[in-house]
N, C-alpha and C positions, 0 to 999 in steps of 0.2 A: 440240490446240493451240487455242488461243481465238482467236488472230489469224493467218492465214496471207497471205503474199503470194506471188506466182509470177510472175517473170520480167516484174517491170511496169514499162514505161516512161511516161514520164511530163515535163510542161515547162512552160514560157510560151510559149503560140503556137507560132512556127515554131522556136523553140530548145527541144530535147532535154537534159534533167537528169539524170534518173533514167536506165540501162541495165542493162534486164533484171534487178531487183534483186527477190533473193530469199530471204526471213528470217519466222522466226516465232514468236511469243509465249506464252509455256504459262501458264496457267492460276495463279495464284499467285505468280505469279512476279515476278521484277524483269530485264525483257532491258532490255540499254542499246545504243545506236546513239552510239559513237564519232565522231570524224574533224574534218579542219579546216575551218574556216567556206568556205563556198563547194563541200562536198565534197557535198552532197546530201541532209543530214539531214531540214532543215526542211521541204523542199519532198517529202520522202516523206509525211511527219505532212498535209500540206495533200493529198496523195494517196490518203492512208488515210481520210481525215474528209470529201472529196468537194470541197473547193476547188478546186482543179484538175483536168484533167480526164486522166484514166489514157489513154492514148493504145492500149496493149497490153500483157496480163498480166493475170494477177485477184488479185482480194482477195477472204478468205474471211473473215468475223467468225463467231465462234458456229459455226460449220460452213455458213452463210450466204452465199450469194454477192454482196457488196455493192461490186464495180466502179464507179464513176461515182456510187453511190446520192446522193441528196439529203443535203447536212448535216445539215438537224434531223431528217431521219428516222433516220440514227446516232445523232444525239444521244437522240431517243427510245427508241433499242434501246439505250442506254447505253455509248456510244463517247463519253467525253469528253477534252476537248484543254486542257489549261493552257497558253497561248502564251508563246512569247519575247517579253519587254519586259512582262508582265504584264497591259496593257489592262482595266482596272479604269477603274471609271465614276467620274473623280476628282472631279467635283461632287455625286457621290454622299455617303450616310453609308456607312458600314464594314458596317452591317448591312442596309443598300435595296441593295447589291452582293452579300450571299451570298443574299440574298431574291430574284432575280435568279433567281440559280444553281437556285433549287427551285421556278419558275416554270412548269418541263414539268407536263403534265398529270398522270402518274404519280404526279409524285412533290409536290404539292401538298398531299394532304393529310397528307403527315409532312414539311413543312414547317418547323413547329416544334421537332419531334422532331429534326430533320437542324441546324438550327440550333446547338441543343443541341449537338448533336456537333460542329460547326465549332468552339465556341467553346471544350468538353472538348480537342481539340486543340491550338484555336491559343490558349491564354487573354489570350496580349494583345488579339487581336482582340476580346476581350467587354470588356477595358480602355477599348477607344478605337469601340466599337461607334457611339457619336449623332456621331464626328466625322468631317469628309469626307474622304472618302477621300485627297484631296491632300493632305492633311498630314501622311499615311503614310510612312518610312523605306523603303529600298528593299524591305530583308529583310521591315517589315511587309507593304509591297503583295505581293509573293512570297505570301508565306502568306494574302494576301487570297485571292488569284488559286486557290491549289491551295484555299482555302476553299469557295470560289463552286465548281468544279469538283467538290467530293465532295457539296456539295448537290442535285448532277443524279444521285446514289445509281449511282453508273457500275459500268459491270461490267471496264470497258478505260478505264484513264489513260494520256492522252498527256501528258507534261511535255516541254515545251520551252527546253533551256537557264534553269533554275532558279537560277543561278550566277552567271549571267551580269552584271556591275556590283555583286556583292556582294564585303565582305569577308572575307578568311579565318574570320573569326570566325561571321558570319550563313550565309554557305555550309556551313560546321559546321551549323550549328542547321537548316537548311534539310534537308539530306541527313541529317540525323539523322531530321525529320519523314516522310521517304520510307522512312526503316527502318520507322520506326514504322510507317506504312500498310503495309507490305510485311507486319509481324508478323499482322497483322489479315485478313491473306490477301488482299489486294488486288491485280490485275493491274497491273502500270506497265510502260509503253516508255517508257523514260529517256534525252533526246540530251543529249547533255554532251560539256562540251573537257575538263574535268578530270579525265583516266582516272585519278587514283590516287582521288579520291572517289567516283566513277563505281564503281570498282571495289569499292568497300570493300561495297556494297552490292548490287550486280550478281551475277544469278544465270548470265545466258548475256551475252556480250558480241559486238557485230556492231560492226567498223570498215569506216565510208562514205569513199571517197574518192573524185573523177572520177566521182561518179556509179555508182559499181558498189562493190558486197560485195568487200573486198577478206580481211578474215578473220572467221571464225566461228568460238567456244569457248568452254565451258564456265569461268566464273572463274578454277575451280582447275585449267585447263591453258593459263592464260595467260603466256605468256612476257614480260615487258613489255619488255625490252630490245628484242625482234623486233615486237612492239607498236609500240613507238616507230620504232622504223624506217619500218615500213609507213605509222604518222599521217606522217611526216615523209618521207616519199616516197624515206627514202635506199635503200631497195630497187631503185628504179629506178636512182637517179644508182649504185650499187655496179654493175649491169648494165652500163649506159653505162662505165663505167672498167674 
């Protein structure tokens, strides 16, 4: 497994988010991290990248023990995070944003070369490369964001709610782009609310709710009916009745 967690808890300050939550990412793969807003998704990704601060549990990268480690030193080892709401540098151009992205030491001198390849990807972005970034469509900024991201040549993508204020249509085109990097053999841990999209792509599937692993499986032993139950907490309310 390329990324392992164990039993990590994790929060802001004196409030506890994360319990004991335990999940792990294979090599190639596309694992996705389900569940509803407020369930623990994001604040695991800010767990796993060193933002806050793991309280108890470890994290293993690479077979590595990177608990607490410093963010740019993940980033250096090649742990990168696409965030929710995109945070693209909007008085930027389209292209001083993924230039940005290949500013690690490593990956400086295939700079250009990485470039290239953002723009083989996302070719609108070489359309609208001299203009600033604010004048980007939401679906553009998306694809900036995973842009800048592949420029840090990552061995571990974090995407964060990619979906997230787009329409049916760019969400399509988005989640098609994540197939794409997945055929290429690319690592993603993927959070999303839209488990039928989510899934279309998803190799192992983890639903976060309250803060804990509520189920683990294989795509193709996903039940979604009992899926939905579990995001939608009616497991419990069926207990209670």
């Amino acid at each position: 497994m390329l990324l392992e967690i164990d039993k990590v808890r994790a929060g802001y300050d004196a409030i506890n988010v994360l319990w004991d939550i335990s999940l792990s990412a294979e090599e190639g793969k596309v694992t996705c991290i389900l569940g509803p807003n407020g369930g623990g998704k994001t604040t695991l990704l800010r767990a796993i990248t060193g933002l806050i601060p793991v309280k108890q549990g470890q994290i293993r990268f690479a077979g590595q023990p990177t608990t607490n480690m410093k963010t740019w030193k993940l980033v250096e080892d090649g742990v990168t995070m696409i965030p929710e709401g995109r945070m693209i540098f909007r008085d930027m151009t389209v292209e001083d944003n993924l230039l940005i992205g290949g500013f690690i030491k490593r990956c400086r001198a295939n700079a250009r070369a990485n470039l290239d390849m953002a723009y083989d990807i996302f070719p609108r972005l070489k359309e609208r490369r001299h203009q600033l970034a604010s004048s980007l469509s939401g679906g553009e900024a998306q694809m900036l964001a995973m842009g800048r991201g592949l420029m840090e040549e990552p061995k571990l993508i974090l995407i964060d709610e990619p979906s997230l204020g787009l329409s049916p249509l760019l969400t399509d085109e988005v989640m098609a782009i994540i197939a794409r990097l997945k055929t290429q053999g690319r690592t993603i841990v993927l959070v999303e609310q839209n488990t039928h999209k989510a899934l279309e792509i998803a190799d192992h599937v983890y639903l976060v709710r309250g803060g804990k692993v509520m189920l683990s499986e294989s795509v193709g032993d996903v039940d979604l009916d009992r899926l939905h139950d579990l995001y939608f907490a009616r497991d419990t309310a069926a207990e209670r009745g």
